[in-house]
N, C-alpha and C positions, 0 to 999 in steps of 0.2 A: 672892625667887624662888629654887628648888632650883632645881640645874644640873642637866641632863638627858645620862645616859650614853648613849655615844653605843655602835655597834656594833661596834666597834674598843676595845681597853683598850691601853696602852702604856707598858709599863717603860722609861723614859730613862735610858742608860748613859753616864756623862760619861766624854767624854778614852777611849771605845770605838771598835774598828771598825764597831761593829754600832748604827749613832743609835737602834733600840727593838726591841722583841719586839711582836710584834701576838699577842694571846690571839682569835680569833673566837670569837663569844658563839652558842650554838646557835640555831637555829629560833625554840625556844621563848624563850630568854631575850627575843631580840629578838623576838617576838609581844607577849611579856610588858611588855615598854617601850615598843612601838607603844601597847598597851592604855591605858597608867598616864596619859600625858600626853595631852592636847588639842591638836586640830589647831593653835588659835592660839598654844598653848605652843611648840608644833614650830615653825611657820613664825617664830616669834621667836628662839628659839637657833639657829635656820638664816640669819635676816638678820644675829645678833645677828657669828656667824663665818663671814658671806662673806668672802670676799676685800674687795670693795668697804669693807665695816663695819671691816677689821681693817686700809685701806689708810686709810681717812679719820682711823683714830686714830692711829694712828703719826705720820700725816700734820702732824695737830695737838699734835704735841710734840716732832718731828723735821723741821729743815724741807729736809732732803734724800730725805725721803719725799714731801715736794709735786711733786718732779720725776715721780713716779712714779703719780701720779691719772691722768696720760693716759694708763696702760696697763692702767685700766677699763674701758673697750668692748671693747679685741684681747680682753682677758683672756677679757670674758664671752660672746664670740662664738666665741673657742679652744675655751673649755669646750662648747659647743653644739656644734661639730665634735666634740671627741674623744665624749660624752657619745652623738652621731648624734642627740638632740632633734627636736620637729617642726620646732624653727629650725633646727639645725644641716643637717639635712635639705631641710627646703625651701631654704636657700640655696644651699644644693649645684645642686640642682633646676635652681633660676632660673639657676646660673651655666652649667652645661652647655646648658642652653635656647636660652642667648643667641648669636645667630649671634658666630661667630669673622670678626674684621677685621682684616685683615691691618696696615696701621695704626692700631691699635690693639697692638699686640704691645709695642711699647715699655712701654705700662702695664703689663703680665701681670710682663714682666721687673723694671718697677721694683717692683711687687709682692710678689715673689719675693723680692727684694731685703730689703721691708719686714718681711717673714717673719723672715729671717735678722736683719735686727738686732733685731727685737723678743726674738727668743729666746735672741741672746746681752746684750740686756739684762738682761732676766730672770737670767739666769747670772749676769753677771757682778756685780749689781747680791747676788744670795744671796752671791755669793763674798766681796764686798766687806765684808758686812754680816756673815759668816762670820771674816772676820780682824778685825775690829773688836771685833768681841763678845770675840773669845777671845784678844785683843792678840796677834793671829799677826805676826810678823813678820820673816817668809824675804827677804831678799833675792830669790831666784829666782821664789819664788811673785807678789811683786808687780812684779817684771818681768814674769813674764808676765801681769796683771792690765793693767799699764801696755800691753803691746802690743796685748793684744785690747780695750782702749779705743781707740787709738789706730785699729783697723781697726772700731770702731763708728763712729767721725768719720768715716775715708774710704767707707763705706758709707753711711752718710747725707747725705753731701756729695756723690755723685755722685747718688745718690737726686734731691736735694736740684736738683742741677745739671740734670737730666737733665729731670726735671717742668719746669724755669722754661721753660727752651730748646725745648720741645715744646709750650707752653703762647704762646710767643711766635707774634704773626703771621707769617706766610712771606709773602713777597716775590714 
């Protein structure tokens, strides 16, 4: 199967400020590329490089990438938020819909909460994989790698803490 150019072209500059150059491809070019391939062609190099496709193969030959399969769902419901989709949209929708409970707020906070570590996983998890690839190895840099793991634990441990304890019968 040929690989299908995408609408985006990108010069990668090693060991640069600048990680690429983006060329955008006119109107026409991208008309042009729409034209050439088949819908089932498309919708396969789009499965082929979702995130999901490119987490499951890592996944299976790294196995500190299996940690990271349960950041499939945030991931694909994130992207429907930034993206504003009918999902992303309608859940918005449903969530404003929903009468506000006063008991209930704990949830929203621990939520809140789930947000923020998710996103410094994500981070930290590129960073990580950032000094590995490229055998970085600052003293300073992975202190601070070491720290902001360390506030990934206690933010998930309170998360963590906070669900059982609200979850528990009251007296």
């Amino acid at each position: 199967m040929n690989s299908i150019p995408v609408a985006l072209s990108f010069t990668i500059h090693v060991n640069n400020t600048l990680p690429f150059e983006v060329n955008i491809l006119s109107d026409e070019e991208i008309q042009s590329l729409q034209d050439k391939y088949t819908r089932k062609i498309k919708t396969e190099m789009k499965q082929k490089w979702s995130y999901q496709s490119l987490l499951k193969s890592l996944a299976s030959n790294r196995t500190e990438y299996k940690a990271q399969l349960g950041t499939i769902a945030t991931y694909s419901l994130s992207s429907h938020f930034c993206h504003y989709d009918w999902i992303g949209v309608s859940s918005r929708l449903a969530q404003l819909e929903s009468a506000y409970d006063e008991k209930d707020e704990i949830y929203d906070i621990l939520h809140c909460y789930r947000i923020l570590s998710n996103i410094l996983s994500f981070e930290m998890f590129r960073a990580s994989e950032y000094v590995r690839v490229n055998n970085f190895s600052s003293a300073h840099t992975l202190a601070i790698i070491d720290k902001i793991f360390e506030l990934l634990y206690r933010i998930d441990s309170f998360c963590n803490t906070s669900l059982e304890n609200e979850e528990q019968p009251r007296s």
